[in-house]
Biopython code that builds the backbone (N, CA, C, O; Angstrom):
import numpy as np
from Bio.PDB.StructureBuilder import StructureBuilder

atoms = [
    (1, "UNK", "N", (-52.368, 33.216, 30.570)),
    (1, "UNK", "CA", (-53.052, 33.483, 31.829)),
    (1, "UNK", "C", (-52.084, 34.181, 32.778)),
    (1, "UNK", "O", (-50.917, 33.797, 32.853)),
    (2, "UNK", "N", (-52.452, 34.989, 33.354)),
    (2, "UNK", "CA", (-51.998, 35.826, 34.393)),
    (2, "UNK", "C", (-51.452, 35.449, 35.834)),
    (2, "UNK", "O", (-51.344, 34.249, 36.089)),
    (3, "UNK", "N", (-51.048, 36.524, 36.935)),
    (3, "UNK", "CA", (-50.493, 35.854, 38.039)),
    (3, "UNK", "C", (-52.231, 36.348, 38.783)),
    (3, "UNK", "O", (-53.114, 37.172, 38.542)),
    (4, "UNK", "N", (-51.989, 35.371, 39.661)),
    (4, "UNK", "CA", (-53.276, 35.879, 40.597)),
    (4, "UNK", "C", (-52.976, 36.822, 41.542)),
    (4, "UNK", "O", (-51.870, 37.351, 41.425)),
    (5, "UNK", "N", (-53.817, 37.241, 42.637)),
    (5, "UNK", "CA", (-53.441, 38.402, 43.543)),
    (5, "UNK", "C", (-52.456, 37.665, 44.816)),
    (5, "UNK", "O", (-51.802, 38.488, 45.455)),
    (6, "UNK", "N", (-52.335, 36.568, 45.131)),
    (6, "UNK", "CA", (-51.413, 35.945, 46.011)),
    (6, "UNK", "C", (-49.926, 35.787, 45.094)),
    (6, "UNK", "O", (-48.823, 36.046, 45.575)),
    (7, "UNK", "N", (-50.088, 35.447, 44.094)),
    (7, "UNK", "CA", (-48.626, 35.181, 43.405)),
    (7, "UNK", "C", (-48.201, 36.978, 42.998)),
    (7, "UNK", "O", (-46.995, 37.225, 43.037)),
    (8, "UNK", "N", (-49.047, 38.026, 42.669)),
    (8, "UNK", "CA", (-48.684, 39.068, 42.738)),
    (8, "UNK", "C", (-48.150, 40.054, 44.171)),
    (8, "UNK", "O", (-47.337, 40.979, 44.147)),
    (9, "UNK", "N", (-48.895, 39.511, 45.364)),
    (9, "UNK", "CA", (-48.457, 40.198, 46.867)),
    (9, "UNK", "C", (-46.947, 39.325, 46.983)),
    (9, "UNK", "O", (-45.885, 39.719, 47.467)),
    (10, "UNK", "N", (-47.235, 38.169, 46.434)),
    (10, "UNK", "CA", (-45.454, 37.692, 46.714)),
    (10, "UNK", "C", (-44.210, 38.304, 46.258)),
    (10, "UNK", "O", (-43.205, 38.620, 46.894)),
    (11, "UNK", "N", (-44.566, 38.427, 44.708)),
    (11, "UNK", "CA", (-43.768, 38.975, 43.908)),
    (11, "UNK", "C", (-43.182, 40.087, 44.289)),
    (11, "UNK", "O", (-41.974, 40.312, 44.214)),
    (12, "UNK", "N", (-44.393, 41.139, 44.896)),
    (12, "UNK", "CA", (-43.944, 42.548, 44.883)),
    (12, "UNK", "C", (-43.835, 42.867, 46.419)),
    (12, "UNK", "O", (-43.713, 44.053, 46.726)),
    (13, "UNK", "N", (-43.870, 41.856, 47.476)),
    (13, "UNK", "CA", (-43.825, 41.760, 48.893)),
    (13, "UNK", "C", (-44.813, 43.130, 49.343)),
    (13, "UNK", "O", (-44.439, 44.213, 49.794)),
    (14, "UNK", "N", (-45.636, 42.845, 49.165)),
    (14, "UNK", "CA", (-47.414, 43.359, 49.797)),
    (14, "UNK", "C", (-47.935, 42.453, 50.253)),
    (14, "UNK", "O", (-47.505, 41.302, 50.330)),
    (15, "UNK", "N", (-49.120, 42.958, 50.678)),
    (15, "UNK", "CA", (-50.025, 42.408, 51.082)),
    (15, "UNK", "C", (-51.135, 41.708, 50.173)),
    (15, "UNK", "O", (-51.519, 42.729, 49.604)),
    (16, "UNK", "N", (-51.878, 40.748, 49.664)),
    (16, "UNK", "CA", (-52.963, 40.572, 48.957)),
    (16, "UNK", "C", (-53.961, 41.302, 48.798)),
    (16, "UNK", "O", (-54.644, 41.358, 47.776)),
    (17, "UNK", "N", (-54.147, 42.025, 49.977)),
    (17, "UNK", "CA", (-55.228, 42.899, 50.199)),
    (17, "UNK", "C", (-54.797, 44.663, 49.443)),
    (17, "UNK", "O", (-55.545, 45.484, 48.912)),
    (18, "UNK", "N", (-53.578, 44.700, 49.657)),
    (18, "UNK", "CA", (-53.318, 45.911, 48.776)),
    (18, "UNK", "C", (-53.135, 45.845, 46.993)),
    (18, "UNK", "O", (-53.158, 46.683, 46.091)),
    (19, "UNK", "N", (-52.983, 44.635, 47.064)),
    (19, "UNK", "CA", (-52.801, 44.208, 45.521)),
    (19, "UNK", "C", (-54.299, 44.440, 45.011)),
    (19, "UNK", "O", (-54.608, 45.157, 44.060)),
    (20, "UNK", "N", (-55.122, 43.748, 45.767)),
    (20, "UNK", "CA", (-56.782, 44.269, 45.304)),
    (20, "UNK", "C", (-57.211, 45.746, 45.027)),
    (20, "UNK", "O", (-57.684, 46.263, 44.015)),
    (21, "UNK", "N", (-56.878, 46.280, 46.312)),
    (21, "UNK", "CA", (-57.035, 47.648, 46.243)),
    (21, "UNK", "C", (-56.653, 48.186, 44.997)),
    (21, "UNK", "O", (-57.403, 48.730, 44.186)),
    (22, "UNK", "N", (-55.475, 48.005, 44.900)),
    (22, "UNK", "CA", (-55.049, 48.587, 43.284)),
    (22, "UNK", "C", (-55.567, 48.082, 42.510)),
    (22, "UNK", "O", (-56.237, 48.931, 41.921)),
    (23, "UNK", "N", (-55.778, 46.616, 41.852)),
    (23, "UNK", "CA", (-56.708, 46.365, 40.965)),
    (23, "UNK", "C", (-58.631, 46.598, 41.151)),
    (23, "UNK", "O", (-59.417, 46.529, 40.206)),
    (24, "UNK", "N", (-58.973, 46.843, 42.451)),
    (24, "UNK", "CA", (-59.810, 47.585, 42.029)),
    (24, "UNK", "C", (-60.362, 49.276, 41.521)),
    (24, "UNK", "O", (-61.459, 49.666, 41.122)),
    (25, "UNK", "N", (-58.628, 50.238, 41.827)),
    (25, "UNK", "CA", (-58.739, 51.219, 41.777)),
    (25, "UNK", "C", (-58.414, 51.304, 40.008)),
    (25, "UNK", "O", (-58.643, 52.355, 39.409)),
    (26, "UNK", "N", (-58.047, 50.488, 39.526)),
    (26, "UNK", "CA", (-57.656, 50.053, 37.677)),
    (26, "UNK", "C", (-58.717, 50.109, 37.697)),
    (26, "UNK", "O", (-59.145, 51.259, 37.783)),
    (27, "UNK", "N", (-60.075, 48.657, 37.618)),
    (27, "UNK", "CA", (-61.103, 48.439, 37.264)),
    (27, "UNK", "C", (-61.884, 50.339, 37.652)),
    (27, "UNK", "O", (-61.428, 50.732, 36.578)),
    (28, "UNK", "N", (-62.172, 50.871, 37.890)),
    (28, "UNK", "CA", (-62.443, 52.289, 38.408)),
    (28, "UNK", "C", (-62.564, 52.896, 37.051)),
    (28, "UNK", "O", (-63.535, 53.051, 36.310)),
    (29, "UNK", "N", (-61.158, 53.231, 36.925)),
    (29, "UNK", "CA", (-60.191, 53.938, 35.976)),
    (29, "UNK", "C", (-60.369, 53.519, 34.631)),
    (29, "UNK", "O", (-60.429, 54.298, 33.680)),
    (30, "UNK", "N", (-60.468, 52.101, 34.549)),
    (30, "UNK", "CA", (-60.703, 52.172, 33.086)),
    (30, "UNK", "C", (-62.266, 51.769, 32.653)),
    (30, "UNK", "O", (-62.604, 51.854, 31.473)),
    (31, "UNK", "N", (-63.225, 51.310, 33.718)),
    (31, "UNK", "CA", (-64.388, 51.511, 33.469)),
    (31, "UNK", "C", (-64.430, 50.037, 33.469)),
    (31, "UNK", "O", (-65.544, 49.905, 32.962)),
    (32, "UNK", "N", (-64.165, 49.272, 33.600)),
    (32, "UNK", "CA", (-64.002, 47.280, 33.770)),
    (32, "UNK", "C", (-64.487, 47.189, 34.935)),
    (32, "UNK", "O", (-64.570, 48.042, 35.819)),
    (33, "UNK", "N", (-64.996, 45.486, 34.898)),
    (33, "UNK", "CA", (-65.441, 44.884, 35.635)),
    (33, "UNK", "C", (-64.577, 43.611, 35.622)),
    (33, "UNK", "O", (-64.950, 42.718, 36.383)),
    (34, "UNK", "N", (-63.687, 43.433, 35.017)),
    (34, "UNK", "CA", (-62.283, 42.157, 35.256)),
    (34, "UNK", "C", (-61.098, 42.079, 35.304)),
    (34, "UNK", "O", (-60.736, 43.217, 35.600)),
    (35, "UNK", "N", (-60.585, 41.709, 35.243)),
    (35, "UNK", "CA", (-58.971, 41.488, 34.751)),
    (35, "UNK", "C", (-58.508, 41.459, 33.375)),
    (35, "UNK", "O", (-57.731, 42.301, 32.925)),
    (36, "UNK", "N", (-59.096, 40.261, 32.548)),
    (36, "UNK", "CA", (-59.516, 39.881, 31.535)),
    (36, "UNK", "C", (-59.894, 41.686, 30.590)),
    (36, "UNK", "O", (-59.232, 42.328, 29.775)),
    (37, "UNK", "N", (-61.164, 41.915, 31.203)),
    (37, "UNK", "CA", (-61.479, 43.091, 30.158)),
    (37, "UNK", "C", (-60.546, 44.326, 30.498)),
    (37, "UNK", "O", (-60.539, 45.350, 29.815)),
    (38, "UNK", "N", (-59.942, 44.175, 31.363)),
    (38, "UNK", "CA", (-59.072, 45.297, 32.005)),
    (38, "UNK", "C", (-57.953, 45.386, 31.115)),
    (38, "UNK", "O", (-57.471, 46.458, 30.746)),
    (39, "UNK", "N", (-57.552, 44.279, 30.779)),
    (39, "UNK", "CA", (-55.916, 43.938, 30.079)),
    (39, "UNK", "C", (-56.507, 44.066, 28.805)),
    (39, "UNK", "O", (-55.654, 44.481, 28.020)),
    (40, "UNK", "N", (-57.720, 43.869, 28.198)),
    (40, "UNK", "CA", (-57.826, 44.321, 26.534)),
    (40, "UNK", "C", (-58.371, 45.611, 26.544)),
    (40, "UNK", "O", (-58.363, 46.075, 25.404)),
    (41, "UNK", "N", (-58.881, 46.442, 27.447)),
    (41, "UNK", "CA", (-58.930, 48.107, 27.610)),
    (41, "UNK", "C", (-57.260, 48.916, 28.006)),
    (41, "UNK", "O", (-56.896, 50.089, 28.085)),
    (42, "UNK", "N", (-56.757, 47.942, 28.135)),
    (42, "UNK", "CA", (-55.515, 48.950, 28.647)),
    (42, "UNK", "C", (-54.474, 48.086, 27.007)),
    (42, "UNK", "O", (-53.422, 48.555, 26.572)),
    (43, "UNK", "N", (-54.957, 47.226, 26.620)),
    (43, "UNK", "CA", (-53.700, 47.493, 25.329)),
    (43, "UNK", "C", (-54.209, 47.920, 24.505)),
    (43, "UNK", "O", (-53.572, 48.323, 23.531)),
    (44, "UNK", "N", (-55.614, 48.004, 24.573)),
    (44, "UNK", "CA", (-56.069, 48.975, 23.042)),
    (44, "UNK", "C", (-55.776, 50.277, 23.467)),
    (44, "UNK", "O", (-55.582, 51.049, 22.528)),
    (45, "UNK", "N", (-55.670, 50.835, 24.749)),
    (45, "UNK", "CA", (-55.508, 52.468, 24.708)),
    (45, "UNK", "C", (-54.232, 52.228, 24.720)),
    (45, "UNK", "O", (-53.729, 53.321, 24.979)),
    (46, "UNK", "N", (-53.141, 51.225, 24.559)),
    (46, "UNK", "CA", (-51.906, 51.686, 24.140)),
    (46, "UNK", "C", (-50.966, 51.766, 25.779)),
    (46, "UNK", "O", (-49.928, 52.423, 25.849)),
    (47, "UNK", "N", (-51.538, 50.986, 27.016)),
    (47, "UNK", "CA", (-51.240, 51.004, 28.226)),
    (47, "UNK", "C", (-50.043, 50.077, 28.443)),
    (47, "UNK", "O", (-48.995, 50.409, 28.998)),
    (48, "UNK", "N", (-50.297, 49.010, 27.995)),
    (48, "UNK", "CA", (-49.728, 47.212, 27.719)),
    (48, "UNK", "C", (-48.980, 46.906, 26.659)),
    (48, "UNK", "O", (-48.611, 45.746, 26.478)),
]
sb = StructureBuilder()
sb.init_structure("model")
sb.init_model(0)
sb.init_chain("A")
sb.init_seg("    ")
for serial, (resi, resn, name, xyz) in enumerate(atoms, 1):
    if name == "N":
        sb.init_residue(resn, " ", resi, " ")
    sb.init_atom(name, np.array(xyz, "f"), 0.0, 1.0, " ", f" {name:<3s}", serial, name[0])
structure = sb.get_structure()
């Protein structure tokens, strides 16, 4: 299991709200609707 979007704005000293932004500009990009399906579309194209 993954970090959530608060343990990720910590990590990378952002905001939570920009951490979304980017994961919703992923979900966009690879055509997902999760996290979950996001991370098995991005290691089958060889992303991860």
């Amino acid at each position: 299991r993954g970090l959530n979007s608060a343990d990720i704005a910590a990590l990378l000293e952002i905001s939570r709200h920009t951490v979304n932004d980017h994961v919703k500009n992923i979900y966009v990009k690879l055509n997902v609707s999760s996290r979950a399906e996001a991370a098995v579309r991005a290691k089958g194209m060889g992303l991860v």
